[in-house]
C-alpha positions in Angstrom: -48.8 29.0 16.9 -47.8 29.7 13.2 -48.4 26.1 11.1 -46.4 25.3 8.5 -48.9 25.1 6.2 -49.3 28.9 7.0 -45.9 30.1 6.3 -45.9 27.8 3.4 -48.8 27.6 1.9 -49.3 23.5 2.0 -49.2 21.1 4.0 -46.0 18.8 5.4 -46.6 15.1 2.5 -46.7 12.5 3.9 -44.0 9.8 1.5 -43.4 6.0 2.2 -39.5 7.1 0.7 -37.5 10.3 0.3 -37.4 12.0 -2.4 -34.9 12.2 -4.6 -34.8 15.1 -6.5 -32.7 18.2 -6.1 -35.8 20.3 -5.4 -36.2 18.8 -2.4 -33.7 20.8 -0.4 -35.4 22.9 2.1 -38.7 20.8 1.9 -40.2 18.7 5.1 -42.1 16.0 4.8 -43.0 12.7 7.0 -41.1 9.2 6.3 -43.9 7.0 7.3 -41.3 4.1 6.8 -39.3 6.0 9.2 -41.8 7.6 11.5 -39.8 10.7 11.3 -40.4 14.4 9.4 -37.2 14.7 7.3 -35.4 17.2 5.0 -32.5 17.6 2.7 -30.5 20.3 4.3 -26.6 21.3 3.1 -23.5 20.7 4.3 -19.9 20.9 4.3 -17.3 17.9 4.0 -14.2 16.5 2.5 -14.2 13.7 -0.2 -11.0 11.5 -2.3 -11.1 11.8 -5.5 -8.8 10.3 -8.3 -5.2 10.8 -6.9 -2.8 13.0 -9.4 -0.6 10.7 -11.7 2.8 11.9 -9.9 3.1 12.2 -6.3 4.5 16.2 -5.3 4.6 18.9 -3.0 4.6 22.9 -3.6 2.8 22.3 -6.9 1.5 25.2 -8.5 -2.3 25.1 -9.3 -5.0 27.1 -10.3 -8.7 27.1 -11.6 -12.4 25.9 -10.9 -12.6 22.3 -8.8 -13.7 21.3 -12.3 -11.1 22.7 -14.7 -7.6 23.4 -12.9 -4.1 22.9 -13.1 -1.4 21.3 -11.1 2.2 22.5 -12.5 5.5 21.5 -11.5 6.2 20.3 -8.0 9.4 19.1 -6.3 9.9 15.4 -4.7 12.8 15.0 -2.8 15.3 16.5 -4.4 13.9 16.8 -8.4 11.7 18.5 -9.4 8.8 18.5 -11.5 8.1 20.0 -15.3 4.8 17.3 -15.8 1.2 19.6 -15.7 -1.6 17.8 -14.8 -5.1 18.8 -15.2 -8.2 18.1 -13.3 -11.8 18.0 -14.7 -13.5 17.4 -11.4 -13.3 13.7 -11.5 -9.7 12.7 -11.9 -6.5 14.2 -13.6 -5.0 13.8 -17.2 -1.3 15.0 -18.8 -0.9 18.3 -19.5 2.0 20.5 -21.0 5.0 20.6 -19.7 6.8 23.5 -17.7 9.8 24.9 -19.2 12.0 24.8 -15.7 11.2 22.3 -12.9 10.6 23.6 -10.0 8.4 24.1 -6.9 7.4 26.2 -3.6 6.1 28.8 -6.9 3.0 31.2 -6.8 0.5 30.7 -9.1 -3.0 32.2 -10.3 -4.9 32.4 -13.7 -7.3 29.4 -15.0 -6.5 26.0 -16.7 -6.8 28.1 -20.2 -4.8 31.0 -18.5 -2.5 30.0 -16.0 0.1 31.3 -14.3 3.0 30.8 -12.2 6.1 32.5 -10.9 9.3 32.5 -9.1 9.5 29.0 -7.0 12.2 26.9 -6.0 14.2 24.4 -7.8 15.8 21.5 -5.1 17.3 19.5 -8.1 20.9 20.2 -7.8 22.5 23.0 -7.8 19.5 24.2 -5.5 18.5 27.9 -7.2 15.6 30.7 -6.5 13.7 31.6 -9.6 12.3 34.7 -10.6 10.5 33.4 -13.9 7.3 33.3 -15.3 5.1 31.2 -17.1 2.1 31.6 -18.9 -0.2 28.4 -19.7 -2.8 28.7 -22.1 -4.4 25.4 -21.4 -2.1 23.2 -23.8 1.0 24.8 -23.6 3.6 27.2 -21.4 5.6 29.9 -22.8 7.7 32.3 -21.1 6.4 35.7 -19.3 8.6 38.8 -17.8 10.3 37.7 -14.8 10.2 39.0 -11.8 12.3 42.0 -10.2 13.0 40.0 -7.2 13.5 36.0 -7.1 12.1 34.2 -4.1 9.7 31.4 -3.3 6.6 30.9 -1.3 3.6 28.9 -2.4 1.1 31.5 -2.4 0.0 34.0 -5.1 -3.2 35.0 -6.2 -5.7 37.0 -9.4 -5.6 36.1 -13.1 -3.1 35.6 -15.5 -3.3 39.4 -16.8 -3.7 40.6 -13.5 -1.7 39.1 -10.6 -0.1 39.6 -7.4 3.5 37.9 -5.0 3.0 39.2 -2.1 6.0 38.2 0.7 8.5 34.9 -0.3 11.9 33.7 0.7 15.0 33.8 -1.3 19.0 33.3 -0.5 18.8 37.0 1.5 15.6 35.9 3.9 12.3 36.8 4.4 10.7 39.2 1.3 7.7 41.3 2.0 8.0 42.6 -1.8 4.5 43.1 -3.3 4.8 42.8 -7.1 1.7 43.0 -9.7 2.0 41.2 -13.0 -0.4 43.1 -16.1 0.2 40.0 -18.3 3.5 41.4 -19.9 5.8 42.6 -16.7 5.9 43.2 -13.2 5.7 46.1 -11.3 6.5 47.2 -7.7 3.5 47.3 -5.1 3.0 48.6 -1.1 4.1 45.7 1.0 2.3 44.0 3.5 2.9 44.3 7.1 3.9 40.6 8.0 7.4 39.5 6.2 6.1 35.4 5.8 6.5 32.9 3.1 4.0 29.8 1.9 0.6 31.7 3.0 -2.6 30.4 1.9 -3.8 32.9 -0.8 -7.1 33.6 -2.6 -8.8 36.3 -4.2 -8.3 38.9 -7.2 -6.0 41.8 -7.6 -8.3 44.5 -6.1 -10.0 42.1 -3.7 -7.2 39.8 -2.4 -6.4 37.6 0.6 -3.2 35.9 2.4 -3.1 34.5 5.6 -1.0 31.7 7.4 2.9 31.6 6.1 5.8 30.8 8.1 8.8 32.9 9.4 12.5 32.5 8.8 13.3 29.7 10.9 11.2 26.6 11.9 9.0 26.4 13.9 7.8 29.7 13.5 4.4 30.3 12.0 1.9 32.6 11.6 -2.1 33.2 12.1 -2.6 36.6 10.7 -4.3 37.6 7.7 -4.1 40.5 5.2 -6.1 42.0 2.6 -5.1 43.7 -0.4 -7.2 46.2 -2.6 -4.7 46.9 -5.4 -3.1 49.5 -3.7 -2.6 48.9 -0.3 -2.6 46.1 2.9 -4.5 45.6 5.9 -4.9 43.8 8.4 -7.6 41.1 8.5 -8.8 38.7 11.3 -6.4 36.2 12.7 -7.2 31.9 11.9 -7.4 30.0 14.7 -5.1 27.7 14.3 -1.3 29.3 12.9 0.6 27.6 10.1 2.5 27.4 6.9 2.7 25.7 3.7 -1.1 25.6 3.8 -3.2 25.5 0.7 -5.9 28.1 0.0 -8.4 28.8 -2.7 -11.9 31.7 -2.7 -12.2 35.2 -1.9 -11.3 37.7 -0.1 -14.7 37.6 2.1 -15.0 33.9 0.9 -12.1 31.7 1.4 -10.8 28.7 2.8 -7.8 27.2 3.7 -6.9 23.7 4.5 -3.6 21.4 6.4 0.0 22.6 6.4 2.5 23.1 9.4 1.5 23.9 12.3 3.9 21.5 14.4 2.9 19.1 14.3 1.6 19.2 9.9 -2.2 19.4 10.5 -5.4 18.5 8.7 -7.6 21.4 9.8 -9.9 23.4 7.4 -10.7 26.8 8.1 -13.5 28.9 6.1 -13.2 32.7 6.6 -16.6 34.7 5.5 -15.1 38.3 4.8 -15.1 38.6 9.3 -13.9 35.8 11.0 -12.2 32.2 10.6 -14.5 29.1 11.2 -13.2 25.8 11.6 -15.1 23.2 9.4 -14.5 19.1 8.3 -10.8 18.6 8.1 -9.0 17.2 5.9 -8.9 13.1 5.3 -5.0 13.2 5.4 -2.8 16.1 7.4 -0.3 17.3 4.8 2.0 20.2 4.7 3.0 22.0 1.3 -0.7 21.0 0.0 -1.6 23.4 -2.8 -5.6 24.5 -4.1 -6.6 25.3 -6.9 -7.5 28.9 -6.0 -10.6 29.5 -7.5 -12.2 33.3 -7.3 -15.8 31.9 -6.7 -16.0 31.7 -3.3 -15.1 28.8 -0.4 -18.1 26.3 -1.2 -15.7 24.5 -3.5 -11.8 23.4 -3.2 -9.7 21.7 -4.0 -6.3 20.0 -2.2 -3.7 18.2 -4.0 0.0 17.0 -3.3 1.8 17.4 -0.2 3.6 15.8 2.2 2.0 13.6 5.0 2.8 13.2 8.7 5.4 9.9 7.5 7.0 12.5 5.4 6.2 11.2 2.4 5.2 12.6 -0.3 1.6 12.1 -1.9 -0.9 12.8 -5.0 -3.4 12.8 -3.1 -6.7 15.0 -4.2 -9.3 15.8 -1.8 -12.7 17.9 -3.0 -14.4 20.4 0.1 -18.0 20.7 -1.4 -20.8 22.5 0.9 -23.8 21.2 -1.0 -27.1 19.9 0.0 -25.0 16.4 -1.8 -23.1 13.7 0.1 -20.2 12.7 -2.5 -19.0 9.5 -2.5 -15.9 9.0 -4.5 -15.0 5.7 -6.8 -13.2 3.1 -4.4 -11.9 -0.3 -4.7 -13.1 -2.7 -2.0 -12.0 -6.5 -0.8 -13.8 -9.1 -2.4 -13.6 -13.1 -1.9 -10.2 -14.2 -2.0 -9.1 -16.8 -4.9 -8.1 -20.8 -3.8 -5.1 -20.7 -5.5 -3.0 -17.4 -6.2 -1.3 -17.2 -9.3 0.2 -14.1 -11.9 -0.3 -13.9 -15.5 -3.9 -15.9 -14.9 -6.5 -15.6 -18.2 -9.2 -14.0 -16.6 -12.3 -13.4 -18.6 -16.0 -12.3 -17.9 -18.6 -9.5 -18.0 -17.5 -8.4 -14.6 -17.7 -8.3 -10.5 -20.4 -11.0 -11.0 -19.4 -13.1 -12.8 -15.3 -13.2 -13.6 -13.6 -17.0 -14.7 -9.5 -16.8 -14.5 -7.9 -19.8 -16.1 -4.4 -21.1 -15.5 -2.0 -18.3 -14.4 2.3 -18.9 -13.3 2.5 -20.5 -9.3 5.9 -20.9 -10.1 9.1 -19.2 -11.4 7.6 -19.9 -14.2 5.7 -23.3 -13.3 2.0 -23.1 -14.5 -1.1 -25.0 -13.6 -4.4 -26.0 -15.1 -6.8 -24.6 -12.0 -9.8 -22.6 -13.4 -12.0 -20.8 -10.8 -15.5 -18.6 -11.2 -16.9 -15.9 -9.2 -19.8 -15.0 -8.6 -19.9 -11.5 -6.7 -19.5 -13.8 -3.6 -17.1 -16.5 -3.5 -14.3 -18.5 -6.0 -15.7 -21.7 -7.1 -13.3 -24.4 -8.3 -14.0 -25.1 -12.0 -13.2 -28.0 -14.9 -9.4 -27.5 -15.3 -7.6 -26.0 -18.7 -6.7 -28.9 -20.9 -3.1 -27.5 -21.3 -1.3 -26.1 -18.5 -0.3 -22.3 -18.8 0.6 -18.9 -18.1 0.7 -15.3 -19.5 -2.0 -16.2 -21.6 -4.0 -14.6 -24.4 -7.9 -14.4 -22.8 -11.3 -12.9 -23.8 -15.3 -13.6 -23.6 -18.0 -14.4 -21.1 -18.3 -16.8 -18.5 -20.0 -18.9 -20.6 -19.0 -18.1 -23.3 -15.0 -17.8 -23.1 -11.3 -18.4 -25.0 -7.9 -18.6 -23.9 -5.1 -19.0 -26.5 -1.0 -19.3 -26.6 0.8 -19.2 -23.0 3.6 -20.7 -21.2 4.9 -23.3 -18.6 8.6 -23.0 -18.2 10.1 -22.9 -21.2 7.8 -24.5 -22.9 5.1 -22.4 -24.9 1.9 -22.9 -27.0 -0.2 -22.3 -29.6 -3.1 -24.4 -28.4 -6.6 -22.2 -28.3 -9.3 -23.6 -25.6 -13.2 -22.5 -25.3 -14.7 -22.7 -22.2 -19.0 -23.4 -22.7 -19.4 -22.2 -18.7 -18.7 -25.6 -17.8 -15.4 -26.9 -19.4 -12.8 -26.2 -21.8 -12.4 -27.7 -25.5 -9.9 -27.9 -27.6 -9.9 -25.7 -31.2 -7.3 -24.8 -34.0 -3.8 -23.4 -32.9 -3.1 -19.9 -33.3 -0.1 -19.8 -35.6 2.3 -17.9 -33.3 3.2 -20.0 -30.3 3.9 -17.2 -27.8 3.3 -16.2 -24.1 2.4 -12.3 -22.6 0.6 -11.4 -25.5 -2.7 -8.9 -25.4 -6.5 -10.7 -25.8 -9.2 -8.4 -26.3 -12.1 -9.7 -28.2 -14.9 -12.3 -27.3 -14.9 -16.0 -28.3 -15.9 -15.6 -31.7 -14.0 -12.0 -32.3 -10.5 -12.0 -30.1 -7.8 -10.3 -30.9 -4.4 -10.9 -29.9 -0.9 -9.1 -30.5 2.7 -8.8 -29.6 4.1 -11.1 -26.7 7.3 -12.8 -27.0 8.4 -15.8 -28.9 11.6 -17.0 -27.4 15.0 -17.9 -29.1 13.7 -14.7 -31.1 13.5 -12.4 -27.8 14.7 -9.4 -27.8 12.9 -8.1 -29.7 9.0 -9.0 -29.0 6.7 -9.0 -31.3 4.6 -6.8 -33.4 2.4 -9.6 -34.9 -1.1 -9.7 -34.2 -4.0 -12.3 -35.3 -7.6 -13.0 -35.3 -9.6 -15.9 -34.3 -13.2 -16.0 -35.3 -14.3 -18.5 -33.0 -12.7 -21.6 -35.2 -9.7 -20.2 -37.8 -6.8 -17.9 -36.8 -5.6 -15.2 -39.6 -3.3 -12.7 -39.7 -4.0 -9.2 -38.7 -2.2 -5.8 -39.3 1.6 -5.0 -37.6 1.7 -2.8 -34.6 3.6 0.5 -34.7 5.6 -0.6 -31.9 7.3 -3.9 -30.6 5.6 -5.0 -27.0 4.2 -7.4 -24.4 2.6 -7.6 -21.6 -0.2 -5.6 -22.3 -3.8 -5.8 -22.2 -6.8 -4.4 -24.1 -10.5 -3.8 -24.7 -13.1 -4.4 -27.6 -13.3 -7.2 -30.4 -11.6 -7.5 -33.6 -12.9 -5.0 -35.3 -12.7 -2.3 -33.0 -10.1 -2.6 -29.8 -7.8 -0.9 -28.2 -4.4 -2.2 -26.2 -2.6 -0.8 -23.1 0.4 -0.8 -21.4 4.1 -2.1 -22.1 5.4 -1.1 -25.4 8.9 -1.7 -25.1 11.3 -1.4 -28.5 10.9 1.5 -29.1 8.5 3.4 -27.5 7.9 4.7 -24.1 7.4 1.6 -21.7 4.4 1.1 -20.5 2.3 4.0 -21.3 1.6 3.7 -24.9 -2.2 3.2 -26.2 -2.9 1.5 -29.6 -6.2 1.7 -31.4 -7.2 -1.5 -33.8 -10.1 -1.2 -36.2 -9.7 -4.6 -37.3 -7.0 -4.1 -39.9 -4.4 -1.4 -38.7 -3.3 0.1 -35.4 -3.3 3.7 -34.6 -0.9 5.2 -32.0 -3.4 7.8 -29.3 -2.6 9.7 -26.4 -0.1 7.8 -24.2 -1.4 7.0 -20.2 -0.3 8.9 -17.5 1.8 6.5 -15.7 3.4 3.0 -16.6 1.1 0.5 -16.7 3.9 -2.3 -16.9 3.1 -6.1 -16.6 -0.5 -7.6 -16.7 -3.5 -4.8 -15.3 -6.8 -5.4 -14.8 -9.0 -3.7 -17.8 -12.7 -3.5 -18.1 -15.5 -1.3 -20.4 -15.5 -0.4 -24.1 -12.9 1.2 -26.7 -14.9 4.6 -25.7 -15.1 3.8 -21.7 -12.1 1.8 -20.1 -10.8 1.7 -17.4 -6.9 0.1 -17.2 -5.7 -0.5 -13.5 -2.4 -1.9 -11.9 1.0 -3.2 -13.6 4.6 -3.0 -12.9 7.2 -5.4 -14.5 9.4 -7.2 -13.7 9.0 -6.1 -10.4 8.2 -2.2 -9.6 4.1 -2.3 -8.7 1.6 0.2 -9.6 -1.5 1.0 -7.9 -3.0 3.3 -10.4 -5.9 3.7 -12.2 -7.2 5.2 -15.6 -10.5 5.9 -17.5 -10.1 6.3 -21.2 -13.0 7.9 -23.3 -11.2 7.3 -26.5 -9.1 10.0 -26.6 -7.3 10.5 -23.7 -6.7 9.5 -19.9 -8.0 10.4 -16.7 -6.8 9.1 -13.4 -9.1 7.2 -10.9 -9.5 5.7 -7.7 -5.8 3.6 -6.7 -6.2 -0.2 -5.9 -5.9 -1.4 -2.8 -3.4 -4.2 -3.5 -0.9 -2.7 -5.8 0.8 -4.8 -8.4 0.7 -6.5 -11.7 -3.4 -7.8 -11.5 -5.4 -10.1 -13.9 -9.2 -9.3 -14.3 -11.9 -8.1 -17.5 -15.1 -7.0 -17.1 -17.4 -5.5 -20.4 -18.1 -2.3 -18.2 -15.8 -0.1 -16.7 -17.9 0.4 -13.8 -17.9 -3.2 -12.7 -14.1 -3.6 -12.9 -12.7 -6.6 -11.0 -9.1 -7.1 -9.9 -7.8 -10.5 -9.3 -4.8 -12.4 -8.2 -1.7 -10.9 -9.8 1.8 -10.3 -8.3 3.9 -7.5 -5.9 6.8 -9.2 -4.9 7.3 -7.5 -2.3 4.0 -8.8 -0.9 4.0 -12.0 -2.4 4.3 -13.6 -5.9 1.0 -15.1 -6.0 -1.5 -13.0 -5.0 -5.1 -14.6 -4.0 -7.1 -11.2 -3.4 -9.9 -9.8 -5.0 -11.0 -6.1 -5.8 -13.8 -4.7 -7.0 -14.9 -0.8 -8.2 -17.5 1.3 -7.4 -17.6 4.5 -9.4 -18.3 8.0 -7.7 -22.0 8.5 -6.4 -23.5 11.7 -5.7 -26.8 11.5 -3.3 -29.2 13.7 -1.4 -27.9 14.9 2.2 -31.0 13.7 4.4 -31.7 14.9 7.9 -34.3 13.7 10.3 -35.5 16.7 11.8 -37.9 15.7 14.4 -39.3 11.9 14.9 -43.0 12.9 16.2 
């Protein structure tokens, strides 16, 4: 018998632990730990990412699972103009459309998009037969078609593109039309009159297959292929649908959920001869789209769509066969608090150590009740000397200041350091006012807007700097606001969320270096009411919000520049919690009135992990 030292040239190592480098795929060796020979062997599998920052259905997308576009969308009956664009880890604001619309085909890249015809539900419903071109920032118009219709599907480049089939007002199309990047022109039709096929390919190598007929529940299984002149017909998929999304080649593809009564989560990978089922998707969902990449079906991407509730998601879910297991960023439970309470002062380096003093147990009754965490448990704590809420916080655990506040109507200058142990006493910060921003340590905070009642409207654009024993002034924001929360120290921070006269609510970003603040790139989504925040003024992470009373789940990196979405929270609302890293954030307590107004539960992150795909191939 052949050894493998023969066919190798070396013998099976014997490890105490796997190895954990990429080169080890295709290797055996022997575990003696596990008393097994083992082996890093690929796979294929479905992983959440960061959800999009709008939920839709029949967006239009296109590009690499690292670089694509999701454009337009409807949701219920509006539509979507918002681009979003995803770099492989979550998705950030892109250009806008220049007519809402969804149920569109699409092709191209995230620096050369495309997409064309599509639906518009907003009121009066209409069939479109425009065209946009997207050139990464920005969309302008294109030649429109010669025949308006819809069906998610469409496929090649943005100089080189092909419809194939659709719907409009006069029924099914089978209409094959090429775009060159300027205009389209008439093409040989396909055999099957369908609309919203799963698509992939290029203009002289392309793919549809799936799509639905004129009336529910009619849908189809077949596939064609297209070589830039004519159709033919390709293997069947096992399972028949519509409104499925689709992304690869045309002897490399996949496509993933739709409607197949009942809406479906199953993947199929086609290899240029037959459909395979593989791992379906996390969530069934119908009008999912892909990003429609032209490298092949070991990468994909689905996003939007509407579940088996019927409602409509943002949702994004990676299909990666690699020799990696992926697991995404997620929230999990923690230790819930003693005492639930909103606009708490939390403060702390993280998920291991988190204090959160005071907070509102009334409407707007505040207490003195400190607690500390530990990674494990809430611990009861010396109390705050002044009762409080929607107060100014920053620092460590021992290390820590909370300054300004409310109880009822009452509110306060009154600063208080906490030494780990209990809370002291310092100078008042000149401007007695509650739902103000802290971001700063004991001995660099920073604090800004808020409001200062008789004088509300407006709030305030003040801000002020406490160095640990004097308060000064500090430079005017651009922008009126409260409720927000930041990042940094004095000399370098930066402050999220509601910025409310004038200025778009909840979204805005301000950058502070200590004398003057500098409008950036705005969020995604709202981030109304207090959020949890954690990291740097280069790597934050903003989570949560809603005020007074819509809650928000969502979460956002910031590198500095500009936002990326990232793993939802569990327990959506308006959330206290600061950690110094971004990647031990910490949600905690908060309110969602429809849940209740005094949240006691705790969160924690865990960022994205990529790790080696062991097998145990034989244990003697």
């Amino acid at each position: 018998m052949t050894t493998y030292k023969e066919i190798f040239g070396k013998p099976i190592k014997v490890v105490s632990s796997d190895p954990t480098d990429a080169g080890a795929e295709g290797q055996v060796w022997y575990n003696s730990t596990l008393g097994s020979f083992r082996s890093v062997v690929a796979g294929g599998a479905w992983s959440s990412s960061s959800p999009m920052a709008i939920a839709a259905y029949h967006v239009g997308g296109g590009g690499t699972p690292t670089a694509m576009f999701a454009a337009g969308g409807s949701f219920g009956s509006s539509d979507k103009t918002q681009t979003e664009e995803y770099n492989g880890t979550g998705w950030e604001a892109g250009g806008s459309i220049g007519t809402g619309r969804g149920e569109m085909g699409s092709a191209g890249t995230l620096t050369a998009g495309l997409i064309y015809g599509g639906y518009r539900v907003t009121p009066p419903a209409s069939t479109k037969d425009l065209t946009e071109e997207y050139d990464g920032s920005s969309w302008t118009a294109g030649g429109a078609l010669n025949t308006a219709r819809y069906s998610q599907g469409g496929f090649g480049t943005q100089t080189a593109a092909v419809y194939g089939s659709g719907f409009n007002p006069s029924g099914l199309v089978t209409d094959t039309e090429e775009y060159n990047g300027t205009s389209w022109s008439e093409g040989n039709n396909p055999a099957q009159a369908r609309y919203d096929v799963g698509t992939g390919g290029t203009l002289t190598a392309g793919i549809i297959f799936g799509g639905g007929g004129a009336t529910a529940p009619v849908v189809y299984a077949n596939t064609e292929l297209y070589d830039g002149t004519n159709w033919t017909a390709g293997p069947a998929m096992n399972t028949a649908r519509q409104a499925l999304g689709g992304s690869g080649t045309q002897t490399a593809a996949i496509g993933f959920g739709g409607r197949s009564t009942p809406t479906v989560a199953i993947a199929e990978q086609f290899d240029g001869t037959s459909w395979t089922e593989v791992g379906d998707l996390a969530t069934a969902r119908k009008s999912v789209n892909g990003n429609r990449s032209n490298t092949g079906n070991s990468a994909a991407i689905a996003v939007g769509g509407i579940n088996t509730s019927s409602a409509t998601v943002s949702l994004t879910e990676e299909w990666n066969f690699t020799a990696n297991t992926i697991t995404a960023a997620a929230w999990s439970s923690g230790s819930n608090l003693g005492t639930g309470r909103y606009g708490g002062a939390p403060f702390g380096s993280g998920q291991t150590s988190q204090v959160v003093a005071g907070g509102l147990v009334g409407s707007p009754t505040a207490t003195v009740n400190v607690e500390s965490y530990n990674g494990t448990s809430w611990s009861e704590g010396n109390n705050l000397g002044t009762a409080r809420g929607n107060a100014a916080s920053g620092g460590t655990e021992t290390a820590g200041v909370v300054a300004c506040g409310r109880n009822g109507p009452s509110m306060y200058g009154q600063t208080e350091e906490y030494n780990g142990t209990s809370f002291s006493e310092n100078n008042d910060c000149p401007s007695a006012a509650y739902r103000q921003t802290g971001a700063g340590t004991q001995t660099a905070l920073m604090i800004c807007g808020g409001i200062s009642p008789p004088t509300f409207p407006p709030y305030n654009n003040t801000s002020f700097e406490y160095d640990g024993t004097n308060w000064t002034s500090g430079g005017a924001m651009p922008q009126r606001g409260d409720y927000m929360d930041g990042v940094g120290v004095t000399t370098a921070a930066v402050v999220f969320g509601a910025i409310n006269s004038p200025g778009s609510s909840g979204v805005a970003c301000l950058d502070y270096d200590g004398s003057s603040f500098s409008a950036n790139n705005n969020m995604n989504v709202p981030h109304n009411g207090q959020h949890t925040v954690a990291g740097t003024v280069t790597a934050a992470l903003v989570a949560g919000g809603g005020a007074p009373y819509a809650v928000s789940a969502t979460a956002e990196t910031y590198d500095g520049t500009s936002f990326t979405t990232n793993a939802a929270l569990g327990q959506p609302g308006q959330r206290g919690g600061k950690s110094g890293t971004s990647t031990a954030a910490i949600a905690c307590g908060g309110c969602n009135p429809p849940v209740a107004s005094n949240l006691v539960s705790t969160e924690e992150f865990t960022a994205e992990t990529t790790s080696l795909n062991y097998k145990t191939v034989s244990s003697s």
